[in-house]
Structure formats: structure tokens, C-alpha cells
C-alpha positions as CSV (number, residue, x, y, z in Angstrom):
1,X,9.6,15.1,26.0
2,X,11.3,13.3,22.6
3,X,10.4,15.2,19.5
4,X,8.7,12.8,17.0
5,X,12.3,13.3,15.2
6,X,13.9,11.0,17.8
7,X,10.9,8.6,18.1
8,X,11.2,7.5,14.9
9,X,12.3,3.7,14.5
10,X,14.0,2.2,11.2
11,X,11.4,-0.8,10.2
12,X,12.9,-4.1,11.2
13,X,13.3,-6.2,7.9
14,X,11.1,-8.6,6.8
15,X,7.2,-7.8,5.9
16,X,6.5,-4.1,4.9
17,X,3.7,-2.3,6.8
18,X,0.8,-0.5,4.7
19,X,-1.1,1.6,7.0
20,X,-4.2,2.6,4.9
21,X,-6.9,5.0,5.5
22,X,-5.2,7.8,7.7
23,X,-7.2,11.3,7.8
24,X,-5.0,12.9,10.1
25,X,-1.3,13.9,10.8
26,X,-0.7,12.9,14.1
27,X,-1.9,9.1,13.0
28,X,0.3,9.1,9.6
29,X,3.0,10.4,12.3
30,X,2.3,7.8,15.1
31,X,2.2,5.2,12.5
32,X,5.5,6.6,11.0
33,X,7.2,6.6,14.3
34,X,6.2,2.9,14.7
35,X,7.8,1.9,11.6
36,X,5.1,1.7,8.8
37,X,6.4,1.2,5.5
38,X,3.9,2.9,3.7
39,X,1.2,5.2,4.6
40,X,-2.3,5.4,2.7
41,X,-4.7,8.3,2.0
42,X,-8.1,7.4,0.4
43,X,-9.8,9.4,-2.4
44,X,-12.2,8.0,-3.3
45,X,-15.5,8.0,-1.9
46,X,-15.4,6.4,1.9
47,X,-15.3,7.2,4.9
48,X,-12.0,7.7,5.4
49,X,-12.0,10.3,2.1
50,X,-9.4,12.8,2.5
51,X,-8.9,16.2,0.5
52,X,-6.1,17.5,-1.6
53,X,-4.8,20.2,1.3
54,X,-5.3,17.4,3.7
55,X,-3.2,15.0,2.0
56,X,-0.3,17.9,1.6
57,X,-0.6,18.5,5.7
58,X,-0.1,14.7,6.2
59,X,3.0,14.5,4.2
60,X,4.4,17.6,5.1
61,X,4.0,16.4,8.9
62,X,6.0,13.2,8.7
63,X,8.6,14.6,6.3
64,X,9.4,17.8,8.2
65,X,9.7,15.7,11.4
66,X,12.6,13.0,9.5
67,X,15.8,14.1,8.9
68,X,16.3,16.2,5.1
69,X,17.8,13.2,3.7
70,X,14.6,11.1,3.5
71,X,12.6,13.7,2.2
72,X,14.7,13.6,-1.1
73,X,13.7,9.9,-2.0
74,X,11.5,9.2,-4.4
75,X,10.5,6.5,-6.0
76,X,10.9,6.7,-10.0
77,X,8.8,4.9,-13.1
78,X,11.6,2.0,-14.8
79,X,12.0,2.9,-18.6
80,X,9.7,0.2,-20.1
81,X,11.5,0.3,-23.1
82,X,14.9,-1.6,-20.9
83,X,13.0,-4.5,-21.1
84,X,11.7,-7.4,-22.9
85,X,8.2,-8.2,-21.4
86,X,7.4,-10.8,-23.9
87,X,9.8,-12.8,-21.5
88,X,8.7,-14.1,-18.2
89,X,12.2,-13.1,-16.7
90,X,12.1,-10.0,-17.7
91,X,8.3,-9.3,-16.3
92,X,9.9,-10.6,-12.6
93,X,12.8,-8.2,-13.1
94,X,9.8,-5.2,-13.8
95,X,8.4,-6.1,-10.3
96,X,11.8,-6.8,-8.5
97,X,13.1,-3.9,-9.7
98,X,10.4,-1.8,-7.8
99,X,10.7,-4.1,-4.3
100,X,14.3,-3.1,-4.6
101,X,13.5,0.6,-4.9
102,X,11.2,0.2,-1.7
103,X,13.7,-1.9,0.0
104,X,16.4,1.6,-0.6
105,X,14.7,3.3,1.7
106,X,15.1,1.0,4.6
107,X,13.4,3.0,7.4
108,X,14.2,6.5,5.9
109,X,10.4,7.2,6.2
110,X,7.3,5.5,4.6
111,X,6.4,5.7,1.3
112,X,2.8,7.9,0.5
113,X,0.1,5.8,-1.4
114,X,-3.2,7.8,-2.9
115,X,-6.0,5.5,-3.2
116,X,-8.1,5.5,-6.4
117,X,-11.6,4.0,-7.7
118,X,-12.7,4.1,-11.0
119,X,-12.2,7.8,-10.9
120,X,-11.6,10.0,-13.9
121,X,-7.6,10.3,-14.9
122,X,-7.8,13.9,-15.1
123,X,-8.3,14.4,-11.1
124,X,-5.4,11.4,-10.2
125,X,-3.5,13.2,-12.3
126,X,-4.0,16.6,-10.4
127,X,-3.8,14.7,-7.1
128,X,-0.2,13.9,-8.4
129,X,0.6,17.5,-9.5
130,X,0.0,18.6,-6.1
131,X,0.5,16.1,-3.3
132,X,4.0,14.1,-2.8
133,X,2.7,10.4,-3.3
134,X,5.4,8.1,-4.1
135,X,2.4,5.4,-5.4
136,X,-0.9,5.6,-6.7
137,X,-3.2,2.6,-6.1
138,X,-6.0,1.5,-8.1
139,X,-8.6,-0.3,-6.3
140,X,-11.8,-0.1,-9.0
141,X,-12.7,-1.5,-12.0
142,X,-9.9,0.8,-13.9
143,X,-8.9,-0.3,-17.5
144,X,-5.8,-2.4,-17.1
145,X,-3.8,0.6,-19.9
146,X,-4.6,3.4,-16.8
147,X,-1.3,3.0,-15.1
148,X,0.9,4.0,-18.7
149,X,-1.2,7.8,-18.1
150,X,-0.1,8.0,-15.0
151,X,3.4,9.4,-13.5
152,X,4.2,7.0,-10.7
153,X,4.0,3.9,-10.0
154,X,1.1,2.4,-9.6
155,X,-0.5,-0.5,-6.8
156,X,-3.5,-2.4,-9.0
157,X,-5.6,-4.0,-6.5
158,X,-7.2,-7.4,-7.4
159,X,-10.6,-8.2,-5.9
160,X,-10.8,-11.9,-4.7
161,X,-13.5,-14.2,-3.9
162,X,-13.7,-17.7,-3.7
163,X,-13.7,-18.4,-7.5
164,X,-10.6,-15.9,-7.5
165,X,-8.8,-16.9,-11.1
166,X,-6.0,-14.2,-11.7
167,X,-6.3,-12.7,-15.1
168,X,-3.2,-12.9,-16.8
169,X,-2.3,-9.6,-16.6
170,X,-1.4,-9.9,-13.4
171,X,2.1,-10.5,-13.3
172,X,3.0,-8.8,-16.7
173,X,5.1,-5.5,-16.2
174,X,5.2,-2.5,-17.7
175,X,1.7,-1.1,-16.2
176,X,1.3,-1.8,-12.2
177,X,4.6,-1.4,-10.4
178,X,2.9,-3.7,-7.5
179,X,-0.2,-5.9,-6.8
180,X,-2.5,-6.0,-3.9
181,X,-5.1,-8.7,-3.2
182,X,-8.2,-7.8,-1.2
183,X,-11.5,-9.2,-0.5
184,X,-14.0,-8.9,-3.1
185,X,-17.6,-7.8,-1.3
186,X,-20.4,-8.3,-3.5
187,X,-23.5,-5.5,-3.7
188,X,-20.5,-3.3,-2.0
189,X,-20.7,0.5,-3.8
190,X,-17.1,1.1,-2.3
191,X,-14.1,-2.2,-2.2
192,X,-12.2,-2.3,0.8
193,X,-12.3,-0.9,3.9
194,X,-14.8,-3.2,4.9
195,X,-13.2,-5.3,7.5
196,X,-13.6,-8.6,5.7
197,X,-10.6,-11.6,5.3
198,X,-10.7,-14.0,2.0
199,X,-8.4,-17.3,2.3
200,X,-4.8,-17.0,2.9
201,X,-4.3,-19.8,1.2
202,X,-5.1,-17.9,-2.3
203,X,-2.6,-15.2,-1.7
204,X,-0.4,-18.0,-1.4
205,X,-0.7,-19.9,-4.5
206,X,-0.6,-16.2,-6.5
207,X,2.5,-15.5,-5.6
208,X,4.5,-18.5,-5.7
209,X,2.3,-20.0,-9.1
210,X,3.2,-15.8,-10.4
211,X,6.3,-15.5,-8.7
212,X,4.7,-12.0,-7.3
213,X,5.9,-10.1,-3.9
214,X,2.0,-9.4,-3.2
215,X,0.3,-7.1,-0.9
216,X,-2.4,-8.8,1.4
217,X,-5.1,-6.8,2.4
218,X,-8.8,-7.3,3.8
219,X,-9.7,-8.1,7.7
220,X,-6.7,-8.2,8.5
221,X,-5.9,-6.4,12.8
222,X,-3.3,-6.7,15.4
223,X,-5.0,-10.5,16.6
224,X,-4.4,-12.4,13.1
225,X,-2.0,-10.3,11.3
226,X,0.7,-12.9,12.1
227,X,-1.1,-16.2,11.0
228,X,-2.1,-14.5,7.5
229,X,1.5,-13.8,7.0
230,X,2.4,-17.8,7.9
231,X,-0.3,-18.7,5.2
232,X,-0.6,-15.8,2.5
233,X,3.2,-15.2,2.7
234,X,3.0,-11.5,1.6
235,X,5.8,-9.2,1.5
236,X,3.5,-6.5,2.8
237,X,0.5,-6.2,4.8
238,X,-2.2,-3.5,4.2
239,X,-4.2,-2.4,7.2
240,X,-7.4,0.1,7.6
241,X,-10.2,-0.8,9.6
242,X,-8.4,-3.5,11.6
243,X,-6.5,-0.3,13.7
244,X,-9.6,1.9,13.5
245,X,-11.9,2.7,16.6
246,X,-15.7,1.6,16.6
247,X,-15.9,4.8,14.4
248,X,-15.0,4.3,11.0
249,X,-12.3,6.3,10.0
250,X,-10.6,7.1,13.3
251,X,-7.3,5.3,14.4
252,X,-6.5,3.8,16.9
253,X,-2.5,4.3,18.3
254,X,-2.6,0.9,20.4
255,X,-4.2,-1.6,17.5
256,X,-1.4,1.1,15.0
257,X,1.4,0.0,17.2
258,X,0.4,-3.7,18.1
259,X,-0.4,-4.8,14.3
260,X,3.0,-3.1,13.3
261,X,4.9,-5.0,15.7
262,X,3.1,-8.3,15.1
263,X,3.3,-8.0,11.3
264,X,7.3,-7.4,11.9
265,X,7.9,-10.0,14.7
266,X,9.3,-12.9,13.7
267,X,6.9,-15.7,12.8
């Protein structure tokens, strides 16, 4: 039998691969070995809420089975003060500079996301004193400032809805490293996870009118994971419940392996 060592395939190029809402090793590992860019572990309150030790076991898993150089890259915070981000070009050049950092690792192994909701900064901050992540994503209500507190980069999730105006923050650097665009559900205690698509078309007109490489979450699965990339045009797509089981939480290896390979086929 080939160790997971040797099943492990560099991502093709083109659209990244966020696999979000993984509980257990062996999924952050399958997912790994079928090229997923980045991996995602949730906590916050949901279903797919994950502990401190847990999140250690997952990265330890997929590091210790890659080869010692990958587990040596890390992604690192640009020095705001090398840039002047009262000029549009030089806000691009904050968020290019950070696709480029993800780009350097071409396949080496995926990059570890900790998902965050409008939870206090003293417990991110412990989260990132004791598990590996290479990103922190926000996906609350958190005050646009958060990301200066905290030591990596940072993914600031946008909630969208049909009267989706982005604020201008958006696309100004020297807070979120990255931004992610998911559906907005309304009455909804907990954002995301919920299964739900918003129009493609939106995602679109963000990132060409903002000149952003987005993220593109929400409803997306193996069946439509193509078409929202011909009409959002993301430069990653960000999975959960679209490769889960009919029991929240739990992955499923066949939807995994199918959306990965769909996201990366050529359109």
C-alpha cells in the first residue's frame, strides 16, 4: 500500500482549493493528497467546531506525512509601513503580494485556515499561540481594525445578499491579507456552512470593479463548482457542506475528490 507520502499530488495551477470544515485527520489528509490548497478548521460555534488539540492533530497529520521541506513555509504579515495605501496601486500590490506568497508554495502542502466569528481577540490570539495556521479568517461582524491585533494574515469574509454593495474597505490593504464572499442568510445565528449559493455574477463584478483575487464560497459542490468559476471568476473556491455526508460535519472522500478535480479542470 502507498504511504500518504507518495499519494500526495502538487495542485495543478489555476483556481486554489479551500476545503473548509474538516474535524478529522484522515479528511484534512485525503483532502491534502487530492491537492487542496488550503484546509479550514472552524471555531466558532457550528457543527463542524473543532478544539485546540484537535486542530494541532490535523496539522501535525498532514505535515508529518509531506516531505520536511513544506513544513518550514510559512506565510508572513508584509510590513505595512512599505507601502503607500493612500494609493490604489499600492493597495493591489498589498493583496498581490499575499497571492504571490500562496502561489510559493505551489503544491508543497495546503495552507491551514482557523475560522473566527465575532469571537473575543484574546482566544484567536491563543488559537494562534498554539496551533500552526498560516491564516485566520474572520467570518462575523468583527470590527474592520481586528486584523492589525492579530499575527497572521487574515481572510475577512463579506456576507452578500442581493443588495450586496461592497463597503469600501474592501479592497484597502493593510488589514485583511484576502477576501472571501459568502452568502448572507438572514435570522441565521451562525454564517456559512449553510449550503446556500448567492449570484455569481456579484463575485464577478467585485473583483474586476476592485481589482480583488476573491474567494467564492456558499453552495457551492462537485455538480456546479465549475460553472461558478466561468461566472464568479474566483481565484479560489471554498467548500464545506457541498463535500459533507447527509450528516453535517462529516466528509465525504468521493464529493472531496470530485469538487477538487472539477474546481482544477480546465473550464
Amino acid at each position: 500500500m502507498e504511504s500518504e507520502k507518495s499519494l500526495y499530488q502538487s495542485p495543478s495551477k489555476g483556481t486554489k482549493v479551500k476545503i473548509c470544515g474538516v474535524k478529522k485527520p484522515q479528511d484534512a489528509l485525503f483532502a491534502a493528497n487530492s491537492g487542496a490548497d488550503f484546509i479550514g478548521m472552524i471555531f466558532a460555534k457550528s457543527p463542524r467546531m473543532i478544539t485546540i488539540p484537535e486542530a494541532v492533530n490535523i496539522i501535525d497529520a498532514v505535515k508529518s506525512s509531506l516531505e520536511e521541506k513544506s513544513i518550514n513555509l510559512k506565510i508572513t504579515k508584509s510590513n505595512i509601513s512599505d507601502y503607500n495605501l493612500n494609493l490604489d496601486s499600492e493597495n493591489i500590490r498589498w493583496f498581490n503580494e499575499y497571492i504571490e506568497k500562496v502561489e510559493q508554495f505551489d503544491g508543497a502542502r495546503p495552507l491551514f485556515v482557523g475560522v473566527f466569528s465575532d469571537q473575543p481577540i484574546e482566544y484567536i490570539l491563543e488559537v494562534c499561540s498554539k496551533v500552526q495556521l498560516d491564516f485566520v479568517q474572520l467570518h462575523g461582524n468583527e470590527d474592520f481594525d481586528l486584523p492589525l491585533s492579530i499575527p497572521i494574515p487574515v481572510i475577512k469574509v463579506f456576507q452578500v445578499d442581493s443588495n450586496f454593495n461592497p463597503p469600501e474597505i474592501i479592497n484597502k490593504g493593510g488589514r485583511h491579507a484576502l477576501v472571501l464572499l459568502d452568502t448572507k442568510i438572514e435570522g441565521a445565528s451562525i454564517q456559512g456552512g449553510h449550503g446556500v449559493s448567492f449570484d455569481w455574477d456579484i463575485a464577478k463584478r467585485v473583483s474586476k470593479d476592485k481589482n480583488i483575487p476573491l474567494l467564492l464560497a456558499g453552495g457551492l459542490t462537485d455538480n456546479n463548482v465549475s460553472e461558478s468559476i466561468k461566472k464568479g471568476l474566483p481565484w479560489c473556491v471554498d467548500v464545506s457542506s457541498g463535500v459533507e455526508t447527509a450528516i453535517k460535519g462529516e466528509k465525504d472522500h468521493v464529493k472531496i475528490s470530485n469538487f477538487i478535480s472539477n474546481a482544477k479542470s480546465k473550464i
